[in-house]
C-alpha positions in Angstrom: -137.7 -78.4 67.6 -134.4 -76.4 67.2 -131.5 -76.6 69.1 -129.7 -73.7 70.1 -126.0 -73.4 68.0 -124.7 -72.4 71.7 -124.1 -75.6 72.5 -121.9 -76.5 70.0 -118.8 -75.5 71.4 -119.7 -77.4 74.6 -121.1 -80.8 73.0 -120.2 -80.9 69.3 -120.9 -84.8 69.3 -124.4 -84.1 70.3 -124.6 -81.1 68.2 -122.9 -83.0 65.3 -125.6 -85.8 65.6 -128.7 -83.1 65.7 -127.3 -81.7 62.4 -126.7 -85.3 60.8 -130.3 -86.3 61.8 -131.7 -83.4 60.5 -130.0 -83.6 57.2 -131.3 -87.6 56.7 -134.6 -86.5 58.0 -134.9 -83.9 54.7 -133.0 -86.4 52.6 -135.3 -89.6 53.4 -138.4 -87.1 52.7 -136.9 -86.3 49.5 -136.8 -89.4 48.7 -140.4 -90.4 49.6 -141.4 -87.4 47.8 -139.4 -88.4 44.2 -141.5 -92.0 45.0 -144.4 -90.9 44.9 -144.2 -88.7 41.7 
């Protein structure tokens, strides 16, 4: 699910937040993945 850039300008709390929890989301699978191996 992507959200459209557009609507950064208009909410960039709520656009700040999608790009934060998209960040930890790749992070915290990183992380399971180094666990594993």
């Amino acid at each position: 699910k992507i959200i459209s850039p557009v609507s950064g300008p208009e909410h960039p709390e709520l656009w700040r937040l999608t790009v934060a929890s998209y960040c930890i989301r790749i992070w915290s699978r990183n992380q399971t993945l180094e666990t594993r191996s």
